[in-house]
Structures are given as structure tokens and as C-alpha cells.
N, C-alpha and C positions, 0 to 999 in steps of 0.2 A: 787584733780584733777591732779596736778603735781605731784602725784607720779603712775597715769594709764599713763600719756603721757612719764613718766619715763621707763614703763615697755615694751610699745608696742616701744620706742624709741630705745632699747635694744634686743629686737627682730628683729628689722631693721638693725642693726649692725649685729647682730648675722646672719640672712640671707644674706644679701651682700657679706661679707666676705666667705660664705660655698659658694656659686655661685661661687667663682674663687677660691675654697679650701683653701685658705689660712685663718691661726690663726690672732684673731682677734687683735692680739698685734701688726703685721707687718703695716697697715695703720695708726695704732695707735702712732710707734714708735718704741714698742721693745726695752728701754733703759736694763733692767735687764735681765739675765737668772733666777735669783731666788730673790725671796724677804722676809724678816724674818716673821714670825706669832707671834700676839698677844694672845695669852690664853684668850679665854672669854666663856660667859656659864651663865646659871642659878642652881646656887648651892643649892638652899632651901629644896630640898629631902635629900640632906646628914646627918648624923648624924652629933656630933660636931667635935668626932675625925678624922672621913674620911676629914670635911672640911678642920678643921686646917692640917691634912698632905697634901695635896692639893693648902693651901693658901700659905704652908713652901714651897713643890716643885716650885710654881710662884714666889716665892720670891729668890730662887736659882736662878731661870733663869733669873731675871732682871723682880721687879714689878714695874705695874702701877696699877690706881686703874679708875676704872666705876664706880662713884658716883651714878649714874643715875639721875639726876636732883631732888637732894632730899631737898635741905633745901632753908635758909633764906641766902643775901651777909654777915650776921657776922657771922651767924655759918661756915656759907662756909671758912671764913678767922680764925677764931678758929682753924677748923678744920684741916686747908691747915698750918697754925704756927707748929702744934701737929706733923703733916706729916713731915717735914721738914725736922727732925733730921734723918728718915728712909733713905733720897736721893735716894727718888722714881723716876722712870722715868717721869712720869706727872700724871696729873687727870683729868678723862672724866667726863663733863657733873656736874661741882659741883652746878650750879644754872639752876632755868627753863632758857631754851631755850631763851624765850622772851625777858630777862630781861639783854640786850646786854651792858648798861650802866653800871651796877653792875656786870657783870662779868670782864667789863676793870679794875675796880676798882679792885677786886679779882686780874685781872692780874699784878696790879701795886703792890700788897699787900705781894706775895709771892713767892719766887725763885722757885717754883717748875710750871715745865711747864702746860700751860694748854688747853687741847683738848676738841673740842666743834665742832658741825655742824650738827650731826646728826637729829635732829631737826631742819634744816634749808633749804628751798625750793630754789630753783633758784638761777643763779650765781648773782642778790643783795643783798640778805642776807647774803651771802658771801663776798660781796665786805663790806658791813657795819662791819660786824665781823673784816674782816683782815686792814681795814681801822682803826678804833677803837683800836688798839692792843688789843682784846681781845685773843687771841690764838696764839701758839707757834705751834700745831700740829691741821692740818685742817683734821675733818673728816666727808667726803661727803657722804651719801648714796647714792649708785649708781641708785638708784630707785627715795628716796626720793626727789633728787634735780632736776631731770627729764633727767634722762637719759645721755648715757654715750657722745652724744653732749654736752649738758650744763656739766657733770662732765667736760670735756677736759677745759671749757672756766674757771670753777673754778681753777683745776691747773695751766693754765696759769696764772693767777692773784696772786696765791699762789707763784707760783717762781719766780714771779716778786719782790713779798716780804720777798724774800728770806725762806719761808718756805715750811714744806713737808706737803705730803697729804698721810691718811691713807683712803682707802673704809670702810666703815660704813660695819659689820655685813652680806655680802652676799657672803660666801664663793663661789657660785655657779660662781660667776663672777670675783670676785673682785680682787683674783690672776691675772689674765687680765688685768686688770687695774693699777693694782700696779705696777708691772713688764714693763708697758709701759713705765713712768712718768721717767722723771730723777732725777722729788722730792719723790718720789715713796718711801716713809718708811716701811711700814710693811702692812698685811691685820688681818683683824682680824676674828680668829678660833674659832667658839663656838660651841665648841665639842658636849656639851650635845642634843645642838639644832640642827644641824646637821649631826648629825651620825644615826640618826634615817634616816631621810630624804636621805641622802647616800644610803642605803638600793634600792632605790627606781630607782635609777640612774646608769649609764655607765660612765666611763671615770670620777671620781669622784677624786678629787686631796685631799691630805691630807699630814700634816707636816713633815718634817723628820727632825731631831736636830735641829728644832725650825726657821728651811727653806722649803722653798716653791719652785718649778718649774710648770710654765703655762703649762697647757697640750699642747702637739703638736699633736693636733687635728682640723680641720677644725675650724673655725667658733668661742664660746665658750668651743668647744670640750666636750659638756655634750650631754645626750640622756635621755631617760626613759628605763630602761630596761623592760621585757617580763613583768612580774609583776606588773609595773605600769600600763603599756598596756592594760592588761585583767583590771586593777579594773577604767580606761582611759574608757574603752569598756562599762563600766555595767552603767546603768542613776541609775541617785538614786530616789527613790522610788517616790518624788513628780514630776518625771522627767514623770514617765511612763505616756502612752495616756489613758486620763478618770479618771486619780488620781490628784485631787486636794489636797495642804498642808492643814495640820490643822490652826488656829489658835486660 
């Protein structure tokens, strides 16, 4: 439910701000001109070779790793030991979400920083996370935590505790948001998943030397191009008058 009152809360921004033309970073703040990109993606179609040259070029640029909420607090702490000697930049998401007590532990366990939020709703679970020492790097979804009101009340909490905040996964926005914050670290690119969707859209922002600039465009500065428009235009088939779905 907090993440539909995320999405229509985001729209309300996004309209406000095109009502007196201004980008939606200026009410926001506006602390950055540009803010760095995280490399993210879903790799599993690659071959082995395409991946490893892939995981080699991320590791040139400065890696971190997205666990994705995969294991157990000891494997987690194994594994984060093994990592160490790399001096990786941090690790997203090495325990479920839930498990906020085991993850402080984790955080006490290894020098290597640890990113976590996206699985996290409303600015208290937020406030539990950063209260906790579980995380060094806060990463909100601009959706999932409800919207870029609640994101603003978690950053302020975040730079109260002296750390940064990254937007979770929504390129479409989230340069916006980064770029506002003066804890504002990076957003995160996931090329694979997005450049598809690119396709679909106007005023569409994307990396340059592993930096970023907010469009200076009204609002969020995105649209639908013609394209989306016509396929916007056409109901899908259980949509037409007198056709019921199957089931």
C-alpha cells in the first residue's frame, strides 16, 4: 500500500513543480550539479566470458556488490571476511530485509560498509535501521518508502547521522533526488533494465564517465514519446466492450 501512495505522491511532485515550470530539484534543494552512477543490472543471459569482462570493467571503476538478500547472518559474515581483502566499496542487501538485528551484528562484524533500505517502508524503518547501526549507506526507494515527502524525512534523519543516501533502482527519478540531497552519494543505473524502457520515453538521462546531470526540464523532466502513446492509445484485449478475460 506504501508503495501506490509512493507512486501517486511522486506524481504530485512531479505536477506541482511543471505548474510553475521549474525542475523538481529547485523546492527540493538542488545541492549537486551531477551525482556519480552506481552500475547495476541483471546479468543471467550473459555468457561466462561476456560476464567476467563486465564484472572486470566494474571492478576498474570502483566495485560494490548487491547480494540481494541471499543468505543466512554467518554466511553473510563468511562471506563479508572473504570480501574484505578486495576493499570493496560496500555490500547491498547481504541479509533479508527483516532481519534488522542480524544485520547490526553483520555491521559490527566487518570493515566493509553496509548498504541496506530497499526493502524498507516508511521513514521508521528507517529510523530503526539508522538507529541500530545497521548501515553506513542508506538506500530508500523512491516508491517503495512512499514517496519523495517520506524520502526527504528519511534523508534528514540520515544526515543527522552523519550518513549518505543512495535512491534505490529508479532511474527515471532518482537523478532528482540524488542531486538535491547534500548527503546525495550516487543513484543507481541498471542498464539492462532500463535501456529497454528508455526506448519508450523523451528526455531520458543517462551516465557519462560514471556521472550524471538532472535534466533541466520542467517537473521530472521525462515524457512518453509517440510510441508509447499509440501502444497508451490501444486497450488490451480484455479491455475492449463485450470481451471478458479468460480464466
Amino acid at each position: 500500500m506504501i508503495s501506490a501512495i509512493g507512486i501517486v505522491d511522486n506524481a504530485i511532485w512531479d505536477l506541482r513543480v511543471r505548474i510553475t515550470g521549474q525542475r523538481v530539484q529547485k523546492p527540493l534543494g538542488c545541492s549537486q550539479d551531477q551525482v556519480n552512477s552506481d552500475a547495476s543490472g541483471t546479468h543471467l543471459h550473459l555468457d561466462d566470458d561476456t560476464l567476467v569482462a563486465q564484472m572486470l570493467g566494474f571492478m576498474d571503476a570502483g566495485l560494490s556488490l548487491d547480494t540481494n538478500n541471499p543468505g543466512t547472518l554467518s554466511s553473510a559474515i563468511d562471506s563479508a571476511r572473504r570480501f574484505e581483502s578486495f576493499h570493496i566499496y560496500g555490500v547491498e542487501g547481504p541479509i533479508l530485509a527483516d532481519e534488522i538485528d542480524s544485520l547490526a551484528q553483520l555491521a559490527r562484524s566487518t570493515c566493509i560498509p553496509i548498504a541496506a533500505g530497499e526493502n524498507h517502508y516508511g521513514q521508521w524503518a528507517f529510523k530503526e535501521l539508522i538507529e541500530k547501526r545497521t548501515v553506513a549507506i542508506v538506500l530508500a526507494d523512491v516508491v517503495k518508502c512512499g514517496g519523495v515527502t517520506e524520502f526527504l524525512k528519511i534523508a534528514a534523519m540520515a544526515d543527522a547521522h552523519g550518513l549518505p543516501v543512495c535512491p534505490h533502482f529508479s532511474n527515471f527519478v532518482d537523478v532528482a533526488y540524488a542531486s538535491a540531497l547534500p548527503n546525495g552519494l550516487f543513484h543507481e543505473f541498471a542498464r539492462d533494465f532500463f535501456e529497454p524502457a528508455s526506448q519508450l520515453m523523451v528526455h531520458f538521462v543517462t551516465p557519462s564517465d560514471g556521472r550524471v546531470a538532472p535534466l533541466d526540464k520542467p517537473g521530472f523532466g521525462l515524457g512518453l514519446g509517440s510510441d508509447a502513446k499509440d501502444l497508451q492509445d490501444t486497450p488490451p484485449p480484455d479491455a475492449r466492450r463485450g470481451t471478458a478475460p479468460d480464466h
